[in-house]
N, C-alpha and C positions, 0 to 999 in steps of 0.2 A: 504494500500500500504506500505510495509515494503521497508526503505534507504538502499538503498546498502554502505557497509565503503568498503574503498578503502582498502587494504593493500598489503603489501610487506614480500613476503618467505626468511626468512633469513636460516640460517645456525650456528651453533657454535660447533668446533670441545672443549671438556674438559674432563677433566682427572676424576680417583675415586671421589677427595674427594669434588674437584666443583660440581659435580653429587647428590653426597649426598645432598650440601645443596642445589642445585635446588627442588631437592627431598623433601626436609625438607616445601618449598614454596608449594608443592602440585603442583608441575610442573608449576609453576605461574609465575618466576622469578627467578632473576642471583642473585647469591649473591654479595654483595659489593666488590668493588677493595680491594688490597690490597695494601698499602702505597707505596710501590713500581710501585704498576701496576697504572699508571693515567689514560686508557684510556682502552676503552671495543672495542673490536674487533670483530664483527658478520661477517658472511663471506656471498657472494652473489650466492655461488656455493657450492652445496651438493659436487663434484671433489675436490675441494680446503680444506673443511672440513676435508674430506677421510685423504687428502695427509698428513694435520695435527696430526689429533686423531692416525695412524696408524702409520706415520713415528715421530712423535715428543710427545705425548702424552704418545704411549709405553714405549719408551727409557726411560721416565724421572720419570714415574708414576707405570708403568706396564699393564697400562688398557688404551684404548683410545674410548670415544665417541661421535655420532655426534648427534646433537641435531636438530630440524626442527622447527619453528615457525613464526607465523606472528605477522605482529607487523603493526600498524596505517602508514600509508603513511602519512598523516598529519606530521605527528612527524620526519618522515626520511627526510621529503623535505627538514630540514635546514641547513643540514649536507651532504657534498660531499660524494662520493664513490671514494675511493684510490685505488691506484694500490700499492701493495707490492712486486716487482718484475716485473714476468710478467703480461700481458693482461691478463691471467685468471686468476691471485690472485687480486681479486676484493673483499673490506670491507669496511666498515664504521670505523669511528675511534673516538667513542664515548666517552668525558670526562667522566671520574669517577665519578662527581658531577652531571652529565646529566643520571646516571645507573637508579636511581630510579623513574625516568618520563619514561625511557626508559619500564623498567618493567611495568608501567601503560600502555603502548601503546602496549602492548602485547596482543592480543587475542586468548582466547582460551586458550590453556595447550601447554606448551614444550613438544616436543616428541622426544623421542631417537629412530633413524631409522637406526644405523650400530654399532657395538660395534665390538673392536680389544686387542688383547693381549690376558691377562690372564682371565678375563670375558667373551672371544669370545662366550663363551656358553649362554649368559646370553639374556633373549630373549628381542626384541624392539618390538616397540609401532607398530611396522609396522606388527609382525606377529601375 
């Protein structure tokens, strides 16, 4: 009889060079904050992603992508889901020091399922 693990679909809109080093992980994991950034933001809606990687990812980067994965419910329980705005910008608002448990409660591989800007060409895990 094989246990069923609970998990949760999250979302993460990010740019080129975040990519790369997800990339670098073997689609396993985020890379660490930067000194600046103290908290990690997964989003609850592929919508909200989009609206990121395509309107704020572009502009700043040139490329914008949206990420898919799940991650252990265990691990989301302890932490609230935010609103940033409106009711549909729905995310988590994960310490920076909490990133790399975070990455362990990942299962499976990070998949990129929309890509915007100047990569538009560049194909996702989806086709």
């Amino acid at each position: 009889m094989t246990e069923q693990i609970d998990t949760v679909t999250l979302w993460r809109p990010v740019g080129p060079q975040e990519l790369k080093l997800i990339e670098k992980s073997g689609m396993r994991a985020f890379p660490p904050r930067l000194p600046e950034q103290p908290i990690f933001y997964p989003v609850l809606s592929e919508a909200y992603a989009v609206q990121i990687a395509r309107d704020w990812n572009v502009p700043a980067s040139g490329s914008g992508f949206v990420t898919r994965f799940e991650v252990l419910k265990d691990f989301l329980d302890r932490y609230q889901v935010e609103h940033a705005g409106s009711k549909a910008h729905r995310e988590y608002w994960i310490p920076a020091e909490d990133l790399p448990e975070f990455n362990r409660a990942i299962v499976g591989r990070i998949k990129v399922t929309a890509v915007f800007g100047k990569d538009a060409n560049q194909p996702t895990d989806e086709e």
